[in-house]
C-alpha positions as CSV (number, residue, x, y, z in Angstrom):
1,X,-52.7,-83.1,94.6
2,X,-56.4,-82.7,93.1
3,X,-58.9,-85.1,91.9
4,X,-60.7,-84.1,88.9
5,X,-64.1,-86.0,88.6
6,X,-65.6,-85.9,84.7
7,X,-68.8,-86.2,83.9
8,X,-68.8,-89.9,83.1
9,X,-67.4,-90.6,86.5
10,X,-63.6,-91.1,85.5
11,X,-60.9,-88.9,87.4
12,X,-57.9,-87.4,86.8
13,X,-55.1,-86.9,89.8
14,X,-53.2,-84.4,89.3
15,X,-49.8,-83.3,90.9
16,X,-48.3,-79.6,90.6
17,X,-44.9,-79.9,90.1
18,X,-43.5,-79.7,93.8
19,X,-45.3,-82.5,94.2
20,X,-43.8,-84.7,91.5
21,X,-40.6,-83.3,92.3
22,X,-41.1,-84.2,95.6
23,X,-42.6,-88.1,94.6
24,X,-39.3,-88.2,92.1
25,X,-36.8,-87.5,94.5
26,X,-38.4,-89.4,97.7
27,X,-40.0,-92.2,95.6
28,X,-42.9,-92.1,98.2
29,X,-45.1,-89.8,100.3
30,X,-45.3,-90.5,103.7
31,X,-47.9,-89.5,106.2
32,X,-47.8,-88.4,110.2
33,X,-49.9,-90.7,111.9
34,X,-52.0,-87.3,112.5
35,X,-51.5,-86.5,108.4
36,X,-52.6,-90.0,107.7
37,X,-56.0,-89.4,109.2
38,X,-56.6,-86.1,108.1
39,X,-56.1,-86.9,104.5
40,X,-58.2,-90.4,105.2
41,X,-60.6,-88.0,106.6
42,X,-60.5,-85.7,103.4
43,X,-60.9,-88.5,101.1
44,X,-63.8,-90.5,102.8
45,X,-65.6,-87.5,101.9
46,X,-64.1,-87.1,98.4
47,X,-65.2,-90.7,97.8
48,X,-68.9,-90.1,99.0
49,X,-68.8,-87.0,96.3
50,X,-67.8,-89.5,93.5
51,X,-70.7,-91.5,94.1
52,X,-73.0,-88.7,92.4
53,X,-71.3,-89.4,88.6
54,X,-71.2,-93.0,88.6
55,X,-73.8,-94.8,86.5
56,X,-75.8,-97.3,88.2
57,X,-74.3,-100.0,87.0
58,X,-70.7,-98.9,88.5
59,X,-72.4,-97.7,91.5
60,X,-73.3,-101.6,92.4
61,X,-69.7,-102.8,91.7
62,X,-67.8,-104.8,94.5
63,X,-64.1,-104.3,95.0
64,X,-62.5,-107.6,95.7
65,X,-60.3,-106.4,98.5
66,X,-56.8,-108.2,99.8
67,X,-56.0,-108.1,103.6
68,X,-52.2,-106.2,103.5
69,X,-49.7,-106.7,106.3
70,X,-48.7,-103.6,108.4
71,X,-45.1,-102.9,108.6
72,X,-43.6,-102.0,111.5
């Protein structure tokens, strides 16, 4: 999986194709409990990168963000 940041601050993700084959067959991607913070790890800092393209008018936008459930 690879984000590709433009210019004008939109992003591509793109898959090779193990890992669509892989997303087709299992219909999700699961993640360790150690893999899940590694790659939360990986894309805090991603995230901070992106900041750099945005304009300043999407820099200053506010997510509205819903509270999910955990699943146990």
């Amino acid at each position: 999986m690879r984000f590709k940041q433009f210019k004008n601050g939109s992003c591509d993700l793109e898959f090779s194709w193990k890992e669509r084959w892989l997303i087709f067959r299992k219909g999700k991607i699961h993640f360790s409990d150690e893999g899940l913070r590694h790659f939360g790890n990986i894309l805090v800092g991603i995230v901070s990168s992106w900041q750099h393209n945005f304009n300043e008018k999407t820099k200053r936008l506010k997510t509205p963000y819903t509270e999910r459930k955990k699943e146990e």
